[in-house]
Backbone as a printed PyTorch tensor [residue, N CA C, xyz], in Angstrom:
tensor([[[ 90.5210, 165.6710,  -6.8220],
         [ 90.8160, 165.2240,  -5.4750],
         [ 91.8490, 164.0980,  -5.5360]],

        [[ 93.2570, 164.2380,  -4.6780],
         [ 94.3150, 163.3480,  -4.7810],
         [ 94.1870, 162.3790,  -3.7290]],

        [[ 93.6400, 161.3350,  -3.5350],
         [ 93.4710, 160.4930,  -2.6110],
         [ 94.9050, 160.0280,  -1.5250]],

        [[ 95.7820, 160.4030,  -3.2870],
         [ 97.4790, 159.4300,  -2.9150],
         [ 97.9810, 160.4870,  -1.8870]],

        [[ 97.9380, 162.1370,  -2.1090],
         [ 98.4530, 163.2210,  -1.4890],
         [ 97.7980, 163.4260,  -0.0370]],

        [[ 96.6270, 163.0030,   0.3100],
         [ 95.8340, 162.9080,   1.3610],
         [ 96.7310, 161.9410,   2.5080]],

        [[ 96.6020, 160.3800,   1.6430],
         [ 97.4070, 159.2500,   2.1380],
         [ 98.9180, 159.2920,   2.6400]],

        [[ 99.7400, 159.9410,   2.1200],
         [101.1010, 160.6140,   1.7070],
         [101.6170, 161.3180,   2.9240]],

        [[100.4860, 162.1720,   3.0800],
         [100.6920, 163.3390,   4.4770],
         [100.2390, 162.3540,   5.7630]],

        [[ 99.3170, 161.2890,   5.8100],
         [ 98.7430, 160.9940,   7.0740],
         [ 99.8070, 160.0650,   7.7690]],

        [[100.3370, 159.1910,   6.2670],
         [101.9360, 158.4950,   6.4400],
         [102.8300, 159.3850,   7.3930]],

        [[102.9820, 160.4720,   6.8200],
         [104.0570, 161.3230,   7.4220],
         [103.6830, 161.4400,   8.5730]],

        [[102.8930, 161.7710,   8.8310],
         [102.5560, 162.0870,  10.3740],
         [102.7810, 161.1090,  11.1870]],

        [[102.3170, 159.6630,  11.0090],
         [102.2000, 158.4570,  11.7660],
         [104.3890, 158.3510,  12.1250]],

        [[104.6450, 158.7820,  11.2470],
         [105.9330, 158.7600,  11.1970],
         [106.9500, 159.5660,  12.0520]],

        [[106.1320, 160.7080,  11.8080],
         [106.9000, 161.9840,  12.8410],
         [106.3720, 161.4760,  13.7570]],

        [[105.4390, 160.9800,  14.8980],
         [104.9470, 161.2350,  15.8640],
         [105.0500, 159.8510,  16.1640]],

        [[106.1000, 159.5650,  17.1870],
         [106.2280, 157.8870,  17.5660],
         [105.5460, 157.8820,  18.6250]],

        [[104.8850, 156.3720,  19.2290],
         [104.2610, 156.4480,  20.1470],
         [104.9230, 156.1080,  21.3520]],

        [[104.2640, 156.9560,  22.5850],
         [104.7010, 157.0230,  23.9020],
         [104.7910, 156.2190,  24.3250]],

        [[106.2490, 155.9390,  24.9070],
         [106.9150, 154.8240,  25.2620],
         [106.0620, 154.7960,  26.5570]],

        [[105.4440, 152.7470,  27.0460],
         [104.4840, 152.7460,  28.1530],
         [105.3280, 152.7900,  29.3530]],

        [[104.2990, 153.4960,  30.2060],
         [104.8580, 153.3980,  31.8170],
         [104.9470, 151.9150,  32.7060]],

        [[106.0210, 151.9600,  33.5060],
         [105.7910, 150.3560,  33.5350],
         [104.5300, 150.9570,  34.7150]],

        [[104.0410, 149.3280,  35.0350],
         [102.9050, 149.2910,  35.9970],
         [103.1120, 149.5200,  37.6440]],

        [[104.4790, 149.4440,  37.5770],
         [104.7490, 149.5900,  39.0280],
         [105.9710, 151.0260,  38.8940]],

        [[105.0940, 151.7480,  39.8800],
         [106.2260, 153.3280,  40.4070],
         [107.6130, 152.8540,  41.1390]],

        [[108.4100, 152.8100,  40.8170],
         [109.5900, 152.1250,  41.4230],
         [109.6880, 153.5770,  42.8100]],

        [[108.8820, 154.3980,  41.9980],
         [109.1450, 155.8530,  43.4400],
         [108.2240, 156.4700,  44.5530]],

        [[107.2430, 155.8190,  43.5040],
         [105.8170, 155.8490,  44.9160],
         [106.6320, 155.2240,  46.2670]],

        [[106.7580, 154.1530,  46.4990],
         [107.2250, 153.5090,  47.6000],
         [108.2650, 154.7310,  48.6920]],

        [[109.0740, 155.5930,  48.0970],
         [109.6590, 156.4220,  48.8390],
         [108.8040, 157.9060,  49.2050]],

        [[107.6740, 157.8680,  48.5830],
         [107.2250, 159.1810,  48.7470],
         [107.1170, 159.9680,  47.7120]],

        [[108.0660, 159.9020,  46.6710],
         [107.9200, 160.9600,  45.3620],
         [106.8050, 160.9960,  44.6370]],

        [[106.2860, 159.4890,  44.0390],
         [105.3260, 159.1420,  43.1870],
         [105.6430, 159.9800,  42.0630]],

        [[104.5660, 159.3450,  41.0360],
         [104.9090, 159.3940,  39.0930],
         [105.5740, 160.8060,  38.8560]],

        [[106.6340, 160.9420,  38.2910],
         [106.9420, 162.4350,  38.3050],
         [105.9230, 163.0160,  37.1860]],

        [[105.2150, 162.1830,  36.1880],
         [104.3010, 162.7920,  35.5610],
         [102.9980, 161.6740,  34.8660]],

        [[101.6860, 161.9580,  34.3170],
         [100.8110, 161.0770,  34.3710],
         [101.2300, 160.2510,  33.1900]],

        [[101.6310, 161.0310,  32.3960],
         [102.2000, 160.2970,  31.3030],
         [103.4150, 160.6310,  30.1220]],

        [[103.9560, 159.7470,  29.7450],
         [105.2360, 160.0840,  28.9710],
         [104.8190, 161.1260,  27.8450]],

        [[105.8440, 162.0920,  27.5430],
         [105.3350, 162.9120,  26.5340],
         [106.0380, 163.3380,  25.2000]],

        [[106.2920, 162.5620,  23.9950],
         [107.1700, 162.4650,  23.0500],
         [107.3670, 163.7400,  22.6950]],

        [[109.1550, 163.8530,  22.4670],
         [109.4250, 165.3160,  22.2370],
         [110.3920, 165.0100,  21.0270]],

        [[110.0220, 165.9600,  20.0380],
         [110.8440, 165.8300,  18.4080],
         [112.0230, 165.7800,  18.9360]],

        [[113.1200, 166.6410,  19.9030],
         [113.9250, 166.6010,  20.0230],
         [114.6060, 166.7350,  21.6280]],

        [[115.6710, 166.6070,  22.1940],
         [115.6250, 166.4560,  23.1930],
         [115.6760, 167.5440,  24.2510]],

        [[115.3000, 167.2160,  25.5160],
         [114.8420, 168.3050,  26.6670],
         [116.3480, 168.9270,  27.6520]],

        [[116.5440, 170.1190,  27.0530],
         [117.6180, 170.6120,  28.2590],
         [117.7000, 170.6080,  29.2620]],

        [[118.6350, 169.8310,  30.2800],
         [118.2260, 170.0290,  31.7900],
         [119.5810, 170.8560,  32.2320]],

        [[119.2480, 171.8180,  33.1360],
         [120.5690, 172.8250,  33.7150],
         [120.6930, 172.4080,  35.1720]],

        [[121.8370, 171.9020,  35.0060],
         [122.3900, 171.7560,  36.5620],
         [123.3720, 172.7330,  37.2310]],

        [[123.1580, 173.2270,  37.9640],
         [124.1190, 173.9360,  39.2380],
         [125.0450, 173.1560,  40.2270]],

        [[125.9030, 173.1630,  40.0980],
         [126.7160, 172.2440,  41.0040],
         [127.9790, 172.9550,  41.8310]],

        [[127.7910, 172.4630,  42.8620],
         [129.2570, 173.8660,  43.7280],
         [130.3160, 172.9640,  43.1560]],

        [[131.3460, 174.0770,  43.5260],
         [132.9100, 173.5540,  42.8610],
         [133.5170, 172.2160,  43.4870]],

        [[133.0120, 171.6140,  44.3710],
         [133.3490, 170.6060,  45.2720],
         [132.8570, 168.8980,  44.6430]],

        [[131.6200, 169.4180,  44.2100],
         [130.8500, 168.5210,  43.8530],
         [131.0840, 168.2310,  41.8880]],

        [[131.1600, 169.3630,  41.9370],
         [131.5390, 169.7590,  40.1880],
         [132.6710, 168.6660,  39.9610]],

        [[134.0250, 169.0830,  40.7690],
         [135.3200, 168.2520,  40.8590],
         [135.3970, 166.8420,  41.1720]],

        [[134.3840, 166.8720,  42.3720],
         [134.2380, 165.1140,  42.0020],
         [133.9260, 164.2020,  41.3420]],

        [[132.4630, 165.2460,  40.5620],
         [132.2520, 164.3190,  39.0030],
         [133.4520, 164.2240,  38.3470]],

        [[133.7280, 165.3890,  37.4620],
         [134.8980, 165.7270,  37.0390],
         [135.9400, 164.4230,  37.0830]],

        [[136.2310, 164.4360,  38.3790],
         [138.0090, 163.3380,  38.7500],
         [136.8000, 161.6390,  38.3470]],

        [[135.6960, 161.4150,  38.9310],
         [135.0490, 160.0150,  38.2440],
         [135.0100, 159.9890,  36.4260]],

        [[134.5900, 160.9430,  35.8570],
         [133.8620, 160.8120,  34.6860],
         [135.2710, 160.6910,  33.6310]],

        [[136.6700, 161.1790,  34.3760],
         [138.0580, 160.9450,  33.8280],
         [138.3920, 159.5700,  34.4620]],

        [[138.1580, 158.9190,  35.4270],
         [138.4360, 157.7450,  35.9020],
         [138.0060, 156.7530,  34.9010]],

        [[136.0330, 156.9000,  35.0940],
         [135.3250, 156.1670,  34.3140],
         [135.7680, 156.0710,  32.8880]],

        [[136.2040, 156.9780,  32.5120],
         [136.8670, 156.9890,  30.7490],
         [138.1840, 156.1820,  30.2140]],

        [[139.2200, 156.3490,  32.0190],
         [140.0960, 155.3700,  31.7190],
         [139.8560, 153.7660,  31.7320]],

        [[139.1340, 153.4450,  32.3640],
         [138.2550, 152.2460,  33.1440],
         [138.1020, 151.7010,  31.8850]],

        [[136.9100, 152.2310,  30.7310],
         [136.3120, 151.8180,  29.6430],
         [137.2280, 152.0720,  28.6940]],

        [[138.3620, 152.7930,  28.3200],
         [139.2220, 152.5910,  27.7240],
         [138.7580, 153.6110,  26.5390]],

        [[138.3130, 154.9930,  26.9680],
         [137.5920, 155.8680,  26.3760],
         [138.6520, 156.9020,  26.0670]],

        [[138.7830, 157.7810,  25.4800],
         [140.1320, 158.9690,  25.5910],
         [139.4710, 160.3630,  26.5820]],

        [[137.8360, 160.2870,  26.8450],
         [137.7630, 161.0560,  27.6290],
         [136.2100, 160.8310,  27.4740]],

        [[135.3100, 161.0040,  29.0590],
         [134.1820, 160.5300,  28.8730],
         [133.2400, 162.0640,  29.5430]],

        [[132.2060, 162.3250,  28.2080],
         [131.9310, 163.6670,  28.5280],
         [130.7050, 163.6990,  29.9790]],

        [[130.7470, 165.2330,  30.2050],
         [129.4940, 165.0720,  31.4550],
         [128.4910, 164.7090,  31.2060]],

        [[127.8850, 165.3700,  30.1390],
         [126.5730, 165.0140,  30.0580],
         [126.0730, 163.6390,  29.2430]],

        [[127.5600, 162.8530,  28.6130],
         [127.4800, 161.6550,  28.6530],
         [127.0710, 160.5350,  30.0970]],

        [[127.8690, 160.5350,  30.7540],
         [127.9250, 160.2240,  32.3940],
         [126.9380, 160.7620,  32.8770]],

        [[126.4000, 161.5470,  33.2700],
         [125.1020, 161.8180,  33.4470],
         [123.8270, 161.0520,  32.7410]],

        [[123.4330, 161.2530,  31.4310],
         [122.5550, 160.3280,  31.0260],
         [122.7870, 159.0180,  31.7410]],

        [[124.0330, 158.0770,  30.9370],
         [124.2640, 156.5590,  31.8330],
         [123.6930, 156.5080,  33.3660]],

        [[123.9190, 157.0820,  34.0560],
         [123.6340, 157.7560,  35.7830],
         [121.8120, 157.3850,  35.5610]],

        [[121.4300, 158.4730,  35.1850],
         [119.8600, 158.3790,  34.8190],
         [119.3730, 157.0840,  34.6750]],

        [[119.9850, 156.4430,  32.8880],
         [119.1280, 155.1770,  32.4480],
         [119.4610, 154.1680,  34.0540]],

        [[120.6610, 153.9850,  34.4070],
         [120.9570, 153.1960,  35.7830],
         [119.9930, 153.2910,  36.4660]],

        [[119.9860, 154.5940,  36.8210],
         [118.5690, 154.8550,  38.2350],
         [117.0500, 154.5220,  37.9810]],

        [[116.7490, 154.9200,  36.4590],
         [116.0050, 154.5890,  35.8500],
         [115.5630, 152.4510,  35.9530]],

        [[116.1900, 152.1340,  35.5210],
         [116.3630, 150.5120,  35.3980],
         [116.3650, 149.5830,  36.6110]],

        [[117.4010, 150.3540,  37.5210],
         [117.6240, 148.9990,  38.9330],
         [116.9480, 149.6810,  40.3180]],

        [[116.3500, 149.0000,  40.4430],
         [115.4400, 149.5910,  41.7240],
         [116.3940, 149.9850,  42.9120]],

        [[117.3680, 149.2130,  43.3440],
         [118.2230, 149.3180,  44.2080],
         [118.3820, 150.6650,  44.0380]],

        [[119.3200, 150.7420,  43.0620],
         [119.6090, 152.2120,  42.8050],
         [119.2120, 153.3700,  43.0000]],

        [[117.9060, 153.0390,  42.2850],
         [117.0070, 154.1840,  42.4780],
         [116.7920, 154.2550,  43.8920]],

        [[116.7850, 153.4510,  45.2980],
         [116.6190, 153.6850,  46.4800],
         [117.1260, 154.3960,  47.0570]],

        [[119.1360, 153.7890,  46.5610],
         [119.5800, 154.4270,  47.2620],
         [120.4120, 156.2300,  46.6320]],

        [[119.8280, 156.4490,  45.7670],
         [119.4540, 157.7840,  44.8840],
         [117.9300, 158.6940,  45.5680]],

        [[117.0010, 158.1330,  45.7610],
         [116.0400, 158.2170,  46.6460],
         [116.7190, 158.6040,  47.9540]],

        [[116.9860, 158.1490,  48.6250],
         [117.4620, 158.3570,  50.1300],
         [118.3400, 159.1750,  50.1640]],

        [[119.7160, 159.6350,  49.2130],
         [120.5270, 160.2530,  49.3120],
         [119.6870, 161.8910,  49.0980]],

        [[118.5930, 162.2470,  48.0930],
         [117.9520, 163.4910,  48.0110],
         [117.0120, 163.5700,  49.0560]],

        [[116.6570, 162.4180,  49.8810],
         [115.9430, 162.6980,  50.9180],
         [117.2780, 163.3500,  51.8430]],

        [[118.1100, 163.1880,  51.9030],
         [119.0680, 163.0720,  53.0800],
         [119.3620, 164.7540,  52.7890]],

        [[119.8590, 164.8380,  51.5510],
         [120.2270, 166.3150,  50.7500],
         [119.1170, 167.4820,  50.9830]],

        [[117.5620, 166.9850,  50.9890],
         [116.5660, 167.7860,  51.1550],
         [116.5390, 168.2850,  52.6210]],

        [[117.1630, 167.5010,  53.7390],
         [116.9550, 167.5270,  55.2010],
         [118.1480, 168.9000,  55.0990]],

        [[119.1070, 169.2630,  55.4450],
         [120.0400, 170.0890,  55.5710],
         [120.9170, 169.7250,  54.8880]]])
């Protein structure tokens, strides 16, 4: 019986499996109506695909910002789904934001 090979593997594991980053205590989205989009965070080995649909109107306006934003920062070209994440952690972080991100899909959900 290898005590060290037992020890070895339980290491590994503690390793692969980081722990779930905590929820803060306050829903920055309850207040608008959405509430927790889920009960709890759920660590994923690698990261989660999200597919967006966007009409050609809306497509182009990212598009002409995310080439703006690149000249701005002094970038040679700043990708979508770069600009997108940043977008997220933002909304994610400043409450403001998130309000008025909140209100704009309320507004989008109406017609």
């Amino acid at each position: 019986m290898s005590t060290k090979r037992a020890s070895a593997v339980g290491m590994r594991k503690a390793v692969a499996a980081p722990a779930a980053p905590a929820l803060p205590e306050e829903d920055p989205f309850e207040e608008h109506g959405f509430g927790r989009a889920a009960a709890a965070p759920v660590p994923y080995a690698k990261p989660v695909r999200v597919t967006l649909d966007l009409d050609p109107v809306l497509y182009a306006g990212l598009t002409q910002w995310a080439n703006a934003a690149a000249t701005e920062a002094g970038l040679p070209r700043l990708p979508l789904a770069r600009a997108l994440r940043a977008m997220i952690r933002v909304t994610l972080a400043d409450r403001g934001i998130a309000a008025v991100v909140i209100d704009q899909a309320r507004r989008d959900s109406e017609g």
